[in-house]
C-alpha positions as CSV (number, residue, x, y, z in Angstrom):
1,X,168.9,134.5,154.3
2,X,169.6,130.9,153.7
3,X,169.8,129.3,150.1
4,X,166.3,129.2,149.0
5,X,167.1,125.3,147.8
6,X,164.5,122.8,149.6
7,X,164.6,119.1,149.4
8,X,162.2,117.4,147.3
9,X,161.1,114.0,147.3
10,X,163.6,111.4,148.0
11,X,164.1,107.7,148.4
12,X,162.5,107.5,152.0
13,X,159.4,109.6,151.5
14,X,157.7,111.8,149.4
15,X,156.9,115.5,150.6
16,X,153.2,114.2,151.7
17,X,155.3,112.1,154.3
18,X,157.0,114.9,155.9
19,X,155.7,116.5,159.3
20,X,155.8,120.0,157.9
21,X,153.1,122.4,156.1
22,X,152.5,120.8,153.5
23,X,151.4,124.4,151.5
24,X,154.8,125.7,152.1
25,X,157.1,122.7,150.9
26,X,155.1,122.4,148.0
27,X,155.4,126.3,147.6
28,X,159.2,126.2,148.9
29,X,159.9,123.1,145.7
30,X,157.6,124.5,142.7
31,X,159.7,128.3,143.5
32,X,162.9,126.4,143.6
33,X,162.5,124.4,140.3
34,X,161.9,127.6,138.6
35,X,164.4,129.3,140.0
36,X,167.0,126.4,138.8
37,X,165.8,125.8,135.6
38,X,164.2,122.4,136.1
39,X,161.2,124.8,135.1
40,X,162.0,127.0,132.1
41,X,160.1,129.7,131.2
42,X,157.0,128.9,129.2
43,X,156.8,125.3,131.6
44,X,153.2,124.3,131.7
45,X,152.5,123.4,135.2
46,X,149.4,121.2,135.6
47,X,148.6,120.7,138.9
48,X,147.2,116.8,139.5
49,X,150.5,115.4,137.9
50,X,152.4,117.6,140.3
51,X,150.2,116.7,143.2
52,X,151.0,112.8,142.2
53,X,154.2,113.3,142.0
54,X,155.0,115.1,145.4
55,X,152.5,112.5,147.1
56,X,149.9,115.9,148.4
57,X,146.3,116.6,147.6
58,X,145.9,119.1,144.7
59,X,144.8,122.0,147.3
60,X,148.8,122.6,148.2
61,X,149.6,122.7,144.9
62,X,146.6,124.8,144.3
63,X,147.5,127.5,146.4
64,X,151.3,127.4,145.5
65,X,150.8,128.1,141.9
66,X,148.4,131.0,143.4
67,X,151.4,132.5,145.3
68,X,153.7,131.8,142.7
69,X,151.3,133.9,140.6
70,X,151.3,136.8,142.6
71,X,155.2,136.7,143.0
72,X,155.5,136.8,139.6
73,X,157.0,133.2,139.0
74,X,154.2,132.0,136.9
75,X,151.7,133.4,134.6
76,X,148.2,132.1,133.9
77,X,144.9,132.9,131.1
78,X,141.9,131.5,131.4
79,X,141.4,127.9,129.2
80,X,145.1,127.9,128.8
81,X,146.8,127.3,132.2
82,X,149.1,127.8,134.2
83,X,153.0,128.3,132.9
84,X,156.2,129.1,133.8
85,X,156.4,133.2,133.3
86,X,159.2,134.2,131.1
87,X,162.1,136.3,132.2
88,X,163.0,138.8,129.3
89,X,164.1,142.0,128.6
90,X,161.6,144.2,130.2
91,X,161.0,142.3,133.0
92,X,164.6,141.9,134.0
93,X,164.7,146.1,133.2
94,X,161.7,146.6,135.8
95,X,163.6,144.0,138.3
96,X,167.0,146.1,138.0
97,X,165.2,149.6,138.4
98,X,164.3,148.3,142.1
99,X,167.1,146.7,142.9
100,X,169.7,149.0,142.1
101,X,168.1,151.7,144.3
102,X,167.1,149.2,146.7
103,X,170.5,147.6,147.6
104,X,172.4,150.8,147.8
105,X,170.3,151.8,150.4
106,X,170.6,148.8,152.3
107,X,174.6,148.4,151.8
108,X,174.5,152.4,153.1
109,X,172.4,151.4,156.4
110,X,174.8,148.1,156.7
111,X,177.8,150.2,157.0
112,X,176.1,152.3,159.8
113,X,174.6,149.7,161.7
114,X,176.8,146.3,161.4
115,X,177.7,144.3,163.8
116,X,180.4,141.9,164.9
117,X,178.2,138.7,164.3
118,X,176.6,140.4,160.3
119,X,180.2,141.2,159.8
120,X,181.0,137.5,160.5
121,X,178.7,136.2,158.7
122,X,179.7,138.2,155.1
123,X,183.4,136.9,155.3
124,X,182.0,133.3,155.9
125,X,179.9,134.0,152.7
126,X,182.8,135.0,150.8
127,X,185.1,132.6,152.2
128,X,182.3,129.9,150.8
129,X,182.0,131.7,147.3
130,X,185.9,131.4,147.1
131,X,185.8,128.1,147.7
132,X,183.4,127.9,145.1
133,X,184.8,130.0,142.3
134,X,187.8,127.7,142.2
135,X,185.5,125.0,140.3
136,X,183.6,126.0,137.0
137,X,181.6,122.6,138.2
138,X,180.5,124.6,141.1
139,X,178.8,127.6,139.1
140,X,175.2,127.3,140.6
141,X,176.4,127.1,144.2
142,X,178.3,130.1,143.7
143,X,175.2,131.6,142.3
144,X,173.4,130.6,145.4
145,X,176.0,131.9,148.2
146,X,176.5,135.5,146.7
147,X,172.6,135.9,146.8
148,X,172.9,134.6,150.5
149,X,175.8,137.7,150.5
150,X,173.1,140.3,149.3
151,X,170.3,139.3,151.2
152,X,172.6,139.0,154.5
153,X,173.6,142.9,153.5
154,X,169.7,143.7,153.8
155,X,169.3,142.1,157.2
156,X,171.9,144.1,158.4
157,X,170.4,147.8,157.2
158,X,168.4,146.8,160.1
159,X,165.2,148.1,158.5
160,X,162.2,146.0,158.9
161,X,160.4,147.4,156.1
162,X,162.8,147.5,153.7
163,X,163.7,143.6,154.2
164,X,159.9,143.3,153.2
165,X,160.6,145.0,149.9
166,X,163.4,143.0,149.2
167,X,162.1,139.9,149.7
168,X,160.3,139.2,146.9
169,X,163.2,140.2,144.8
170,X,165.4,137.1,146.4
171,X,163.8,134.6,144.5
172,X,164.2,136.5,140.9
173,X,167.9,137.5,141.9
174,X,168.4,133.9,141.9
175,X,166.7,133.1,138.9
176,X,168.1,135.2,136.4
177,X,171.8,134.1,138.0
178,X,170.2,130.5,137.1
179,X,169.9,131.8,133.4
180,X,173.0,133.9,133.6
181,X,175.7,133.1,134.6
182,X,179.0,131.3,133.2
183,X,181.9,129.0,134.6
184,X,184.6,131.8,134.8
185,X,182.6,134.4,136.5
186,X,183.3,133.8,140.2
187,X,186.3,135.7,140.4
188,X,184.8,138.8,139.4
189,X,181.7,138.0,141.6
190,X,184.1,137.9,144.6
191,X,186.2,141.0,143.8
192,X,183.6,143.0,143.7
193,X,181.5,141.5,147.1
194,X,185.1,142.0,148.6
195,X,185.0,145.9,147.7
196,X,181.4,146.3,149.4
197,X,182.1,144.0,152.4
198,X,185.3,145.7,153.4
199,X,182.7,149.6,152.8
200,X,180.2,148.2,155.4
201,X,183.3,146.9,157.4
202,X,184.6,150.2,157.5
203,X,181.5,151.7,158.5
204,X,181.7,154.2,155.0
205,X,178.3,154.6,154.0
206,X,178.7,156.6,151.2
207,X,181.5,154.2,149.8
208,X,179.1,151.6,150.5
209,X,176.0,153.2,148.5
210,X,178.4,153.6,145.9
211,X,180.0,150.1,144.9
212,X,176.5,148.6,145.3
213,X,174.7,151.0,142.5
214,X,177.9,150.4,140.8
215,X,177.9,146.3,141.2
216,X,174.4,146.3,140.2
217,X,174.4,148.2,137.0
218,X,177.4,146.3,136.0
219,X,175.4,142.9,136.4
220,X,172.4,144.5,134.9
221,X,174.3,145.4,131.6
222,X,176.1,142.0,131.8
223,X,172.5,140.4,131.7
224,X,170.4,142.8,129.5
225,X,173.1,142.0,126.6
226,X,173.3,138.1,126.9
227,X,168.7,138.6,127.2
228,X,168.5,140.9,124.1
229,X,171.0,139.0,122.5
230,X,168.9,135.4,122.8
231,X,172.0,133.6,124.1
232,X,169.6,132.7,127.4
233,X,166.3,130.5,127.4
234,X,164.0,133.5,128.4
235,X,160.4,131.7,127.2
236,X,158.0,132.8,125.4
237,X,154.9,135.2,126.1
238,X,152.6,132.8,127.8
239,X,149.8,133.3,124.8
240,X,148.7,129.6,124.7
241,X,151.2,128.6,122.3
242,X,154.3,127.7,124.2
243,X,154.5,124.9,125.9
244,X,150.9,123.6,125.9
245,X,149.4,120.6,125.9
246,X,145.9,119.5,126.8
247,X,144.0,122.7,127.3
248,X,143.3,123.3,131.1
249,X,141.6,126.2,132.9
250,X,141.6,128.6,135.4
251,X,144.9,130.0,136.9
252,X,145.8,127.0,138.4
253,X,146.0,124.2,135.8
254,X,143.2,122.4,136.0
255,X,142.9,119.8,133.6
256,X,139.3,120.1,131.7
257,X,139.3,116.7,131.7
258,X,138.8,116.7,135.9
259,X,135.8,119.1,135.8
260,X,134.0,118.3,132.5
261,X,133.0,121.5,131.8
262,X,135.3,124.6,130.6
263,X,134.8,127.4,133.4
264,X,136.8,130.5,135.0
265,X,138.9,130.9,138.3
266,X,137.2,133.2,140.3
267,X,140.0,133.1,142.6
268,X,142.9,134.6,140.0
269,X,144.9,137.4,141.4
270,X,169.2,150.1,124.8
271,X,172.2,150.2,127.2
272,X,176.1,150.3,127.0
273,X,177.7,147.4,127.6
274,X,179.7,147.5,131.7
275,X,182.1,145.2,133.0
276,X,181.3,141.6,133.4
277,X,179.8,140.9,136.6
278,X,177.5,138.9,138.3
279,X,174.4,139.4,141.2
C-alpha cells in the first residue's frame, strides 16, 4: 500500500473544492495528522474549527472523528470531547502482540506465493529507503517507505482476509515510527528488510516466518524502552484534563456553545532490552 500521506489544503483550494468524497479526504487528513504528530496525543479535536478550516460542512468531519474512533486514533467521553488517544505502554503491548504473529504469517505466505512484479516492487522499496537513510533530514520518509515495505509483504501472502486484519494496524505502525524513531536508524531498518526480502525471494518460508517475529520483537523492545522510559510524547489518559478547553459533548466535539444545551451522542461506538530496530 501507498504512503498513507494525503494532501491537505493548499494555496489553490481548500479540500471542500476538490471533486472527491469529501468523508474520505477529511478522514484520509484528520488520520494523517495524527499519525505525523501535527496531532499529539491528548489533541482536542473540535469539530466546527476543523470544518472551517478544511472549507466542508461539519457532517465529514463528524463522521471522521467517528471512524477515527473506532480505529482507535481518537478517544471521546461524554461533556468532554473528542481527543487525540494516547499511545503508551499498554497499547503499543496489545499492538505488538498482533503484529508479531501477524507479519510472520504473511512474510511465510510471501515466500510461497511471490511473484516477479511483488518481488519488484520490495527492491524498489528498499532501493527508496536507501536513498533515504543516507539523510538524518529524511527520517520521516524513511519511516513512511518501510511501512509501504511491510504492507507490500501482506499483499503478497495473497490472503484476502488476512490483508483485512492488517489493515487497521497500517495506520498505528506508522504512528508509533512517527513517535519513535531517530536520525541514525535507517541503516539498521534496511539491514534487516534486506534479510526478509531476500527469505521471500528465495521462496524459504520458514526463514521468512523467522526474521519477521525476530524484526518485530526487536522494534517492539526498541519502542517499549524509549515509551516506559518517557523519552516519547505518549499523552495523557483522555480524562478531561489534558488538553481541554471549552467543554464540548458527545463523541464528536461539539462545542456546547452550538447546541445550547449539554446532551449525549447517541451515536458513540517488563521486557529485555533487543537490538535497535525499527518497524
Amino acid at each position: 500500500m501507498s504512503s498513507s500521506r494525503t494532501a491537505g489544503p493548499t494555496a489553490t483550494g481548500t479540500i471542500g473544492a476538490a471533486h472527491q468524497s469529501l468523508r474520505d479526504r477529511v478522514y484520509a487528513e484528520l488520520r494523517e495528522r495524527i499519525i505525523d504528530g501535527r496531532y499529539p496525543s491528548g489533541h482536542r479535536i473540535v469539530e466546527r474549527e476543523l470544518a472551517d478550516e478544511l472549507g466542508v460542512s461539519r457532517i465529514p468531519v463528524r463522521e471522521a472523528i467517528q471512524r477515527l474512533e473506532t480505529e482507535g486514533f481518537v478517544a471521546a467521553q461524554a461533556r468532554k470531547g473528542a481527543f487525540v488517544a494516547p499511545l503508551g505502554p499498554a497499547e503499543a503491548a496489545d499492538f505488538f502482540d498482533i503484529r508479531e504473529h501477524l507479519e510472520a504469517l504473511a512474510a511465510s505466505l510471501a515466500a510461497r506465493r511471490a511473484d516477479r512484479a511483488g518481488l519488484r516492487t520490495l527492491e524498489k522499496l528498499l532501493d527508496r529507503a536507501r536513498r533515504a537513510a543516507d539523510s538524518p533530514r529524511r527520517t520521516r520518509e524513511l519511516g513512511s517507505v518501510h511501512a509501504d515495505f511491510h504492507q507490500q509483504i501482506v499483499v503478497m501472502s495473497g490472503n484476502p482476509l488476512l490483508q483485512g486484519l492488517m489493515a487497521p494496524l497500517d495506520g498505528r505502525l506508522r504512528r508509533l515510527f512517527s513517535l519513535t524513531s531517530e536520525p541514525g536508524d535507517g541503516p539498521v531498518m534496511c539491514g534487516e528488510h534486506e534479510l526478509l526480502y531476500e527469505a521471500i525471494r528465495s521462496g524459504d518460508a520458514d526463514a521468512a516466518e523467522r526474521i519477521a517475529r525476530r524484526h518485530v520483537a526487536g522494534t517492539r523492545a526498541t519502542a517499549m524502552q524509549m515509551l516506559a522510559a518517557g523519552t516519547v510524547d505518549i499523552g495523557a489518559a483522555v480524562t478531561g484534563t489534558a488538553g481541554i478547553g471549552t467543554e464540548v459533548t458527545g463523541t464528536t466535539g461539539i462545542d456546547t456553545e452550538d447546541i445550547g444545551t449539554d446532551a449525549t451522542d447517541a451515536t458513540a461506538e517488563p521486557m529485555d532490552p533487543g537490538p535497535r530496530s525499527r518497524p
